[in-house]
C-alpha positions as CSV (number, residue, x, y, z in Angstrom):
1,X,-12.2,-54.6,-11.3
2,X,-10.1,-55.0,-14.2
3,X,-8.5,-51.7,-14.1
4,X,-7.5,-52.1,-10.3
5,X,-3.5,-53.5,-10.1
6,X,-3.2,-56.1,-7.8
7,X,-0.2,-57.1,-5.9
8,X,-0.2,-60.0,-3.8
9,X,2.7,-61.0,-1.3
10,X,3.3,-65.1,-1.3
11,X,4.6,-66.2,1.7
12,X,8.0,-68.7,1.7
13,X,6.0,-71.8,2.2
14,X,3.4,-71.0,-0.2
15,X,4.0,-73.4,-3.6
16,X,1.4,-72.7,-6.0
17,X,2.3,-72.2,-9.5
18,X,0.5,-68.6,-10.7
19,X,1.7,-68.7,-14.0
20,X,-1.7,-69.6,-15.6
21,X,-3.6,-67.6,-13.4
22,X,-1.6,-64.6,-14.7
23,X,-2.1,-65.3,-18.5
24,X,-5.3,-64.8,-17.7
25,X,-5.5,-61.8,-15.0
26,X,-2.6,-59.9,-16.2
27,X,-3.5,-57.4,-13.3
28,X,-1.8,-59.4,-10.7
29,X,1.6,-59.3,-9.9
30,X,2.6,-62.1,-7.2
31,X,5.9,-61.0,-5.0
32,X,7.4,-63.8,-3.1
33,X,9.2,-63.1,0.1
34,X,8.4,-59.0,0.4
35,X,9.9,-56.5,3.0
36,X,5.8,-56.5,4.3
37,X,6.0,-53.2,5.8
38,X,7.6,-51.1,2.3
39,X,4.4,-53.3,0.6
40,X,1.6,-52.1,2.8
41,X,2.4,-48.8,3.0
42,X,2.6,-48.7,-0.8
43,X,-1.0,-50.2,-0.8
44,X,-4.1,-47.6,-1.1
45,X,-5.9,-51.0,0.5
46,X,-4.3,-54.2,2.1
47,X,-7.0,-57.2,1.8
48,X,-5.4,-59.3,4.8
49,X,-6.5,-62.6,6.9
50,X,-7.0,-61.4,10.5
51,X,-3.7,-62.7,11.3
52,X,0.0,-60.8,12.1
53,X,-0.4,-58.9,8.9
54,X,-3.8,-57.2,9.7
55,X,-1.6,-55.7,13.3
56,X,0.7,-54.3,10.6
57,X,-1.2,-52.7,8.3
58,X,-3.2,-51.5,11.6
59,X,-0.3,-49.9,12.5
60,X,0.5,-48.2,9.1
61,X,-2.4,-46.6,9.3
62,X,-3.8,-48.8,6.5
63,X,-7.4,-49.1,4.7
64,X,-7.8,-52.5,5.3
65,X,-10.3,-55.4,4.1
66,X,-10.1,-58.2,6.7
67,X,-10.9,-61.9,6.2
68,X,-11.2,-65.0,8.2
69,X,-9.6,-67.9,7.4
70,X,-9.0,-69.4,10.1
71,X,-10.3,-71.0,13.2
72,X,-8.2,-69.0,15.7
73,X,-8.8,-65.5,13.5
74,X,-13.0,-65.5,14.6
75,X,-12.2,-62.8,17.7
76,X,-10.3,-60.9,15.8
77,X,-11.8,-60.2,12.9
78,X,-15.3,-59.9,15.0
79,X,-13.7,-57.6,17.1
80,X,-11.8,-55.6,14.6
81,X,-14.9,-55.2,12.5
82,X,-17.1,-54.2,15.4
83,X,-14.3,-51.5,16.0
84,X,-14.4,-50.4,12.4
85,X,-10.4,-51.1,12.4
86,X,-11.1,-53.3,9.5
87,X,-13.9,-54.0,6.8
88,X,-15.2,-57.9,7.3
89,X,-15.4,-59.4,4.6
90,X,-15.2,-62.8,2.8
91,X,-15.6,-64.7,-0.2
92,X,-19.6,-64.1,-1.3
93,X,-19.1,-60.0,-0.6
94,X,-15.1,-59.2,-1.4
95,X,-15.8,-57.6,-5.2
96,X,-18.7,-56.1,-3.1
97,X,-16.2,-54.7,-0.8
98,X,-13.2,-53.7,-2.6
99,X,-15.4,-52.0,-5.1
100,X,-17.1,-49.6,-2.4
101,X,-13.7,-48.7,-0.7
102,X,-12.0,-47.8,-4.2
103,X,-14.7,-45.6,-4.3
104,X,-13.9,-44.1,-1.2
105,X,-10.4,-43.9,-1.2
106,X,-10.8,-42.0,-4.2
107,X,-12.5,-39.9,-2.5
108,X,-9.4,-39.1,0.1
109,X,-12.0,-41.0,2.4
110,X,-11.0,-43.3,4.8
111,X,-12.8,-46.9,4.7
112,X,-12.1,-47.9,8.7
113,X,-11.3,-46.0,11.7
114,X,-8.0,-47.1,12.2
115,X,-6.9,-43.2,13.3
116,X,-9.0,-44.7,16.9
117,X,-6.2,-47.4,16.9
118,X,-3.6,-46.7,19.9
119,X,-0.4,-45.1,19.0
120,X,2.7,-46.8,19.1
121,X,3.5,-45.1,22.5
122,X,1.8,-48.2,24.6
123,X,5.2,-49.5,26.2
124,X,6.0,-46.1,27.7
125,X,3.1,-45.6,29.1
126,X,3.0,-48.8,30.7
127,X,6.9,-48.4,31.6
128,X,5.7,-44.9,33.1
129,X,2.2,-47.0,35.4
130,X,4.9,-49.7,36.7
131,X,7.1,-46.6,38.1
132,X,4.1,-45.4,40.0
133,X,4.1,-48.5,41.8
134,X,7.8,-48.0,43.0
């Protein structure tokens, strides 16, 4: 996986110090405070907890590698990887993971089947249901 470039987006309240971890892996670049959007769509895969970030790349169309980490995140990450939206994944299996979808996505293949995810058209067609009841 060393010849994989890694970017990964640090949230404002995150306060770790990466600088040693980057002598070392010099494969990672660490953005704080990214336009999330322009950054998923530049990824070929997003590795995201099941949280607000994993409805984004979802909606970009993204390949996707989802993890759990936390409490509240179990029904969606059990439901998105029953759906095939995302990849589960954590710790023991990730090199497993992000190795098989490379391959893939070299491929031109697709690693989930986010084209089943609904368009971005829900609100008008509920806005269209409600004026059937009037």
């Amino acid at each position: 996986m060393k010849n994989l470039k890694f970017r990964v987006v640090i949230g404002p309240g995150f306060k770790t110090d990466f600088s040693q971890f980057k002598k070392k892996h010099n494969n990672f670049n660490f953005i704080k405070n990214a336009d999330m959007g322009k950054e998923i769509e530049k990824a070929d895969l997003v590795l995201s907890a099941c949280g607000t970030t994993v409805y984004e790349s979802m909606y970009l169309k993204s390949n996707i590698i989802g993890f759990k980490i936390a409490h509240d995140q179990r029904d969606a990450y059990n439901y998105l990887g029953t759906k095939k939206f995302i990849v589960p994944s954590n710790p023991k299996k990730i090199k497993q993971d992000i190795t098989k979808s490379m391959l893939l996505i070299k491929r031109n293949k697709k690693i989930n089947h986010i084209s089943n995810f609904p368009d971005s058209f829900g609100s008008e067609r509920i806005l269209e249901e409600i004026k059937k009841i009037h």
